[in-house]
N, C-alpha and C positions, 0 to 999 in steps of 0.2 A: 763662379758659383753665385747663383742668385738667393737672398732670402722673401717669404713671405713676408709683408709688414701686414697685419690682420687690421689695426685702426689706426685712421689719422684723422686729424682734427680739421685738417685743410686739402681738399684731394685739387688734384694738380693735372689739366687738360693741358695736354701738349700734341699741337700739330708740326708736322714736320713733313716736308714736300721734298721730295729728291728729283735732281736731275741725270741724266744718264751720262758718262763719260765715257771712252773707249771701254776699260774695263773692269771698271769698279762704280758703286754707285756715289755720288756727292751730295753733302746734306747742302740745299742754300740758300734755306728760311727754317727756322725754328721759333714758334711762339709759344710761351707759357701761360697761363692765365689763370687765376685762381677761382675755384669753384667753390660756393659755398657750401658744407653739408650741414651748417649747423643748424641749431636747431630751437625754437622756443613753445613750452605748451602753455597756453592759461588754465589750471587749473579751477581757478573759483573768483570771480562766478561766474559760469559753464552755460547757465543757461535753465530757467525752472525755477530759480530763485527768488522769495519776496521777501525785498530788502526795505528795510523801515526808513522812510525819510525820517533827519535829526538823528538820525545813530552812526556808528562808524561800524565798517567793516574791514574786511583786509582781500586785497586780492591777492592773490595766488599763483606765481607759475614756476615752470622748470624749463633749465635753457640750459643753455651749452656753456662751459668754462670761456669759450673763446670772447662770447658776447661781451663788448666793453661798458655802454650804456644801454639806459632802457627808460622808455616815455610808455604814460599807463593813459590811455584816451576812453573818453565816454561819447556813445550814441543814444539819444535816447529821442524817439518819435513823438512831437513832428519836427524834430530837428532836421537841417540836412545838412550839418557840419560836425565832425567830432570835435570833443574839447576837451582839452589836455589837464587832466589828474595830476598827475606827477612829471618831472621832464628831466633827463638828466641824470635819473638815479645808478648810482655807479656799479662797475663789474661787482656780480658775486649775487646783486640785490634780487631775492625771488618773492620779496612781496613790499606791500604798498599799507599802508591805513588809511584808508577814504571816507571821509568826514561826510555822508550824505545830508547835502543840503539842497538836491537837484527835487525842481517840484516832480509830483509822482507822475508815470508814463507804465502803459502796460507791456511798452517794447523798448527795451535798453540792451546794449550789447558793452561790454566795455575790450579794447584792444589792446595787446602789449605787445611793444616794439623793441626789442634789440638791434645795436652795429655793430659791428665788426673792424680790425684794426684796419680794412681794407674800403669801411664806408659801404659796407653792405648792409640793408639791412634787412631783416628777418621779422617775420609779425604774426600774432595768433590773435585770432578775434573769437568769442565767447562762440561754442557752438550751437545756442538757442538765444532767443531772451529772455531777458528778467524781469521781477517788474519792481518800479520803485516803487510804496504804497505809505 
């Protein structure tokens, strides 16, 4: 008797090739490999926001239990490099307080990074920009 499992935290892709024998079938490769479903969102800032340079804000997101760490990155135009906020902040962490001291741009994005026990990692970047003013 089989049961449903309704949620896992790690869903599990397994292929498996059979060969023919007289007369039964033989398994004689099976590979497992773990597929990520987890998950991170950024909440704030999203995007439409004018954030005051010299002030602090907090950013915001929702992520999965599984996520171990998490790096908070800022883009902000005419940059063409992100550059790392926070680095390292450990499981559980779902926000930041960022000290804005970036001079003002009318297109900022900022990204947050989760991995996983398996060195995956997962990333949600701002869905608009912001501006710093």
């Amino acid at each position: 008797m089989f049961k449903k499992i309704l949620a896992l935290s790690v869903m599990i892709a397994c292929a498996i090739t059979f060969s023919q024998t007289a007369n039964a079938q033989a398994v004689t490769k099976s590979t497992l490999a773990p597929q990520p479903n987890a998950l991170i969102t950024l909440v704030s800032p999203n995007g439409g926001e004018i954030i005051k340079q010299n002030t602090s804000t907090i950013v915001t997101w929702t992520a999965d239990p599984s996520l171990q760490s998490f790096t908070v990155e800022l883009w902000c135009a005419p940059d063409t490099k992100w550059s790392v906020l926070a680095k390292d902040l450990p499981m559980g962490t779902t926000s930041f307080v960022w000290n804005v001291t970036q001079p003002p741009s009318t297109k900022c994005l900022i990204k947050v990074t989760g991995v996983n026990v398996t060195a995956q990692y997962i990333e949600d970047v701002s869905d608009d920009a912001f501006q710093i003013q």
